[in-house]
N, C-alpha and C positions, 0 to 999 in steps of 0.2 A: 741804668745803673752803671757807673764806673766798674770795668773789670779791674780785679786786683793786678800788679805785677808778677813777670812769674816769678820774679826771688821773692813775692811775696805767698807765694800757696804754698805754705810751710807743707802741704800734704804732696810735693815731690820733691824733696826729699827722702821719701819712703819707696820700695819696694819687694813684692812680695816673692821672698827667695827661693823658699820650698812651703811644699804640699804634701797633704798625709791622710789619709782615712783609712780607716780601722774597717772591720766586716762589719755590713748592714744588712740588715734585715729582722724580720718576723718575731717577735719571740727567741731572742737569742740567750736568754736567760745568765747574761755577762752581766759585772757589775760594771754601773757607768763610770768606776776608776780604770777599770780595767782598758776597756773600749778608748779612753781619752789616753792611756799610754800608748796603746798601741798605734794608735793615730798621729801622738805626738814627738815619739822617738820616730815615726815614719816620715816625718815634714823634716825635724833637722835632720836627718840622714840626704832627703834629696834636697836640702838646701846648702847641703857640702860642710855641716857645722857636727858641733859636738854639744854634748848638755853644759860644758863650762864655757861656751860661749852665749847661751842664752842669756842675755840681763834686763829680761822683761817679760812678765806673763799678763795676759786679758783675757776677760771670756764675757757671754751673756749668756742669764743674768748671773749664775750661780748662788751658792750661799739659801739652797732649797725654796728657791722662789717658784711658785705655780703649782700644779696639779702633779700626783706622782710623777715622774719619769721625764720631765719638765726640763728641769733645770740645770743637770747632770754636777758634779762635786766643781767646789768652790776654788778657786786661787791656791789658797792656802795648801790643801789638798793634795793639790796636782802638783805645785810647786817643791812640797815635802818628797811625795813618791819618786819626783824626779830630781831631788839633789841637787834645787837650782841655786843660784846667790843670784838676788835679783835686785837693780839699781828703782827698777818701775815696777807697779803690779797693779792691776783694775779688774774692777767686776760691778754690774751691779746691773737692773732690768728699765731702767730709765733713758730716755737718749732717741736718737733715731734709729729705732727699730734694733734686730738683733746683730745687724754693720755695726752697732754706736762700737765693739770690741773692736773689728781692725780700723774702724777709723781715727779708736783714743792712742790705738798702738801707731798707729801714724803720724799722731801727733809728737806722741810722746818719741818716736824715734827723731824726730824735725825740730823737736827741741833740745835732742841732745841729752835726754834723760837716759836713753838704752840704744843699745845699737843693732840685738838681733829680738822679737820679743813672738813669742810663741803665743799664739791666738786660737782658742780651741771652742768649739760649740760638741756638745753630748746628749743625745736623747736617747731616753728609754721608754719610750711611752708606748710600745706594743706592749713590753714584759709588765710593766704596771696595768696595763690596762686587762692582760690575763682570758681569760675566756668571754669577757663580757663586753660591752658595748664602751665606746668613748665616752669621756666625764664631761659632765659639765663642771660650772663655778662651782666649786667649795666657799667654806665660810668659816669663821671664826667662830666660836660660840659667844652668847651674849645671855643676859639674865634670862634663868631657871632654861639653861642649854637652847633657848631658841638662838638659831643665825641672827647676826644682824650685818646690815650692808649699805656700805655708804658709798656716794659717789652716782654714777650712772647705774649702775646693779641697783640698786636701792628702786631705780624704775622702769627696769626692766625685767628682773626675776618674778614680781609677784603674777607678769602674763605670759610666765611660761618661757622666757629668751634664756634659757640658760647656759647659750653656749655660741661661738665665736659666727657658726654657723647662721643661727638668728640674726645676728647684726648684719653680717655681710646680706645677708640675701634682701635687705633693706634698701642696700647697695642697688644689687643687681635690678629688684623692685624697679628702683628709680630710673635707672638707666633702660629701662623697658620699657616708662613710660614716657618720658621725655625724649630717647633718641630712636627707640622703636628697634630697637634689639631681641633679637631671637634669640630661642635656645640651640636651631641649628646653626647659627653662630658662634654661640658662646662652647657649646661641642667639639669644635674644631681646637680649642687650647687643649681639651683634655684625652683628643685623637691623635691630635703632632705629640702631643707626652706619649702618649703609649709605643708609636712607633718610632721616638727617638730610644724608648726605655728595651724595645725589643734587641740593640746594638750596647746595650750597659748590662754586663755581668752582673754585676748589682744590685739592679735595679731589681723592687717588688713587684711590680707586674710587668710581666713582658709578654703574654699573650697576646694574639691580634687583637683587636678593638676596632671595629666601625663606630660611625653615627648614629646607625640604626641601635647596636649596643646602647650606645650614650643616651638617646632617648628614651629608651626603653629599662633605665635604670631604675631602682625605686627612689621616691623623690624623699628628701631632707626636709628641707625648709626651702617652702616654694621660694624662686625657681631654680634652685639646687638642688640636684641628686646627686647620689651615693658618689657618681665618679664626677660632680663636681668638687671632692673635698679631697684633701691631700691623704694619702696613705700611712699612718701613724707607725714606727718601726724604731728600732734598734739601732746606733751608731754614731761614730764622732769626726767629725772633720778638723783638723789642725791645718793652718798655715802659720810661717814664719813672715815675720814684717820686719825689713831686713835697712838699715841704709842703701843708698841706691850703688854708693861706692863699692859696695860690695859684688857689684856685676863682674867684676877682674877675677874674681875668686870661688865665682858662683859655678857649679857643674853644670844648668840650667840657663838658658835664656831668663829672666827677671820679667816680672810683671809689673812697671811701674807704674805708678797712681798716679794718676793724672789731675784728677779731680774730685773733690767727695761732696755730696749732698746732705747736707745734713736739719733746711729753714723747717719749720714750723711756723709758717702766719698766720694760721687761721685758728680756733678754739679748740684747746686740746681734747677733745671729745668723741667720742663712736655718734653719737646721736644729736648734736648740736652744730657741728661744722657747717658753716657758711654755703656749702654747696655739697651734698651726699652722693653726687654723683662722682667726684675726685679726690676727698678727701686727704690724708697729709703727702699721699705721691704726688702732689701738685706742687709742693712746696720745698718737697727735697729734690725734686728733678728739676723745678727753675732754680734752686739754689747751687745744683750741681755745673749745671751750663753758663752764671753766670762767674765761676771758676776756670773756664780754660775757653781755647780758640776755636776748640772743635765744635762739632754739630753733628745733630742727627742722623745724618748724611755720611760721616764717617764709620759710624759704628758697621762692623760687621759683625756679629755677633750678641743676640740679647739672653742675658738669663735675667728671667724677670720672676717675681715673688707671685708661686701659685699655692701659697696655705687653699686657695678657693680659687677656681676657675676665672673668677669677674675680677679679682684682682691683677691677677694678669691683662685683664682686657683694660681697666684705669691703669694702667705702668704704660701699655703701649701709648694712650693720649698724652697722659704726661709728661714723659720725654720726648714728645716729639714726633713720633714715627707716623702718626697719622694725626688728623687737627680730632677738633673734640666732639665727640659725638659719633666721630668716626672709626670707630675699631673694630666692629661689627661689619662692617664692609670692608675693613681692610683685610679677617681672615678667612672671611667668607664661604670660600673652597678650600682653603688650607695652602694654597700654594705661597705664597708670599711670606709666610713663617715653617716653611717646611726647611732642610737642610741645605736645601738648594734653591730658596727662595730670595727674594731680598731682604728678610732679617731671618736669618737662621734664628729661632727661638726655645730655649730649655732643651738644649740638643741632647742633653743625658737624662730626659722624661722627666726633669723637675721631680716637682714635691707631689704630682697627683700619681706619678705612675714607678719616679724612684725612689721616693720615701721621702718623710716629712723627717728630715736634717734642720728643720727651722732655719731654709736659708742658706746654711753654709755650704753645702750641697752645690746651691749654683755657681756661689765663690770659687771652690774648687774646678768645677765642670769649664767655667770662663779660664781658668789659668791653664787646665789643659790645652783647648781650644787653641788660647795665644802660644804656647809651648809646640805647638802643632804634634801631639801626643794623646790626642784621644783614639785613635785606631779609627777603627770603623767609622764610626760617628763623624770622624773630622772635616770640620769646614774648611775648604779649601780657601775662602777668602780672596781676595782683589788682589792679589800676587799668585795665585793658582797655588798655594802652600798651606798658609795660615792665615790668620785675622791675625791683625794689626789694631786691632781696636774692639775692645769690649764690654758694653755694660753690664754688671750686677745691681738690680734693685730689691729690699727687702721690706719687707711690713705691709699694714693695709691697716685700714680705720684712721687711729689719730695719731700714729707709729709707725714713721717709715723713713728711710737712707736709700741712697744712690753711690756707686762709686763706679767709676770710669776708669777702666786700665789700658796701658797699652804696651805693646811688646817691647823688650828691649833687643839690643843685638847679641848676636850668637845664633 
């Protein structure tokens, strides 16, 4: 495939100016207006801006899409509380994965629609979810109040799959019998989480954690246990997606876009894709590399989408970092994604040990990274400082984004 020009990847044009998070964790019993303010006056402040320079808002998905505590307040909402006048505005749960927000703010800043546009994600899904255990689907009522459900649900709920957890581990299923994957393999993503989460204030679990822990977890949905599933919590992430010209002005080194992933080739489905052992990270990470010069070999730095442990281990073939079949021996012992390994991976415990942020979590964690501002945690990278190169990947099943950043100067 012909690569585009680069005056032609309208997505550098864009970079991301500031970063903002709000308190996360547990049961915070905040309303997710609240949480998305705090977050969001947090990003323009370190992106050197003011509220009357925002003329763009986006979020995913908004507009009370999902299960309680899902979706956090819509555009409209946030835009109100915060006394924006806005040229662009997007929301919606459609797209590649829950990037499709800064990737549409990326566009929309490349085309000249907005020039600073505040991109926020909000969950509340500890405080919904209250003393009792995690939800499955819901359902709409249908004649004399029974559910009815269409789509993939329609044949998957009536044997019991009522939750995200069942699908993936169909996944994992697969990839256990065809590449001959352990689970003291698959352990090792959700042990580097925990002791990158022990150096993130933050972060909801930071206890030590061994393998032997991991193992000895109670199981989910064979072959997932309890700490193969992401930590459900409290909190919101904002970044600003900013013109790139704006680095002159910026307090912040800039984190520019280099590239975004965003194909879906194969059948948009949990349960009918063409090959269930890679599902749509196969098609946003060749889409993503077939946008710039770089290679997997650049990257120093991975924050990859761990909703479920196996998703991470599909991100790594994906992009590249090992061929296919092979991710289970590439983290083997843990060393090769440790901080000091050769792909530093979810250096802020990800989504299994610093909270299910849906995602934006790692957005943010990569911009620290490249900013060489994570403290503790920090990768020193192939200039003995920072990374220079970072990916973020989100989603899993038939929903998923890539975007590739890289430092700017300062």
């Amino acid at each position: 495939m012909t690569r585009p020009r680069p005056e032609d990847r309208i997505e550098r044009r864009a970079a991301i100016s500031g970063i903002g998070q709000s308190q996360v964790g547990r049961r915070l019993y905040r309303s997710d207006l609240d949480l998305t303010v705090e977050a969001a006056l947090a990003a323009i402040e370190d992106a050197g801006l003011t509220r009357d320079d925002i003329d763009g808002i986006s979020t995913y998905p908004g507009m009370g899409i999902g299960t309680p505590g899902f979706s956090g307040p819509g555009t409209p909402e946030v835009q109100d509380a915060l006394r924006l006048r806005v040229g662009w505005h997007d929301g919606g749960g459609e797209g590649p994965a829950q990037i499709r927000a800064v990737i549409a703010a990326c566009l929309a800043v490349g085309a000249g629609l907005a020039r600073h546009v505040l991109v926020y994600r909000t969950v509340t899904e500890s405080t919904a979810q209250g003393s009792g255990g995690r939800q499955g689907i819901g359902g709409g009522g249908g004649g004399g109040g029974v559910p009815r459900f269409s789509g993939f649900l329609q044949w998957y709920l009536p044997f019991g799959a009522v939750s995200a957890v069942n699908w993936i581990a169909l996944v994992a299923q697969r990839r256990m019998h065809e590449f001959g994957l352990t689970r003291r393999q698959l352990g090792q993503i959700a042990v580097n989480a925990r002791r990158n989460a022990a150096l993130n204030d933050r972060a909801v679990y930071r206890d030590p954690m061994t393998l032997d822990d991991y193992l000895a977890a109670r199981m989910i949905s064979t072959p997932l246990c309890l700490l193969d599933c992401d930590a459900p919590c409290d909190g919101s992430t904002a970044v600003i997606v900013s013109r790139a010209e704006h680095a002159s002005d910026a307090p912040h080194p800039l984190c520019h876009v280099n590239a975004v992933g965003t194909a879906l080739r194969g059948r948009p489905s949990w349960d009918q894709f063409d090959d269930m052992t890679s599902m749509a990270a196969r098609d946003a990470a060749s889409s993503m590399w077939e946008r710039t010069e770089l290679t997997p070999a650049d990257v120093e730095v991975a924050q990859l989408y761990d909703g479920f442990s196996i998703l991470t281990m599909v991100w790594l073939e994906a992009l590249g970092f090992c061929g296919r079949g092979e991710s289970g021996a590439f983290v083997e012992d843990g060393t090769a994604i440790a901080r000091d390994g050769a792909l530093p991976l979810n250096t802020a415990g990800g989504q299994l040990s610093g909270g299910r942020l849906h995602g934006f979590g790692l957005l943010h964690e990569a911009c620290l990274q490249l900013r060489g501002e994570a403290g503790e945690r920090q990768v020193p990278g192939r200039n003995g400082s920072h990374p220079e190169v970072a990916v973020v990947a989100n989603g899993g099943g038939p929903i998923a984004g890539s975007l590739l950043l890289t430092r700017g100067p300062g």
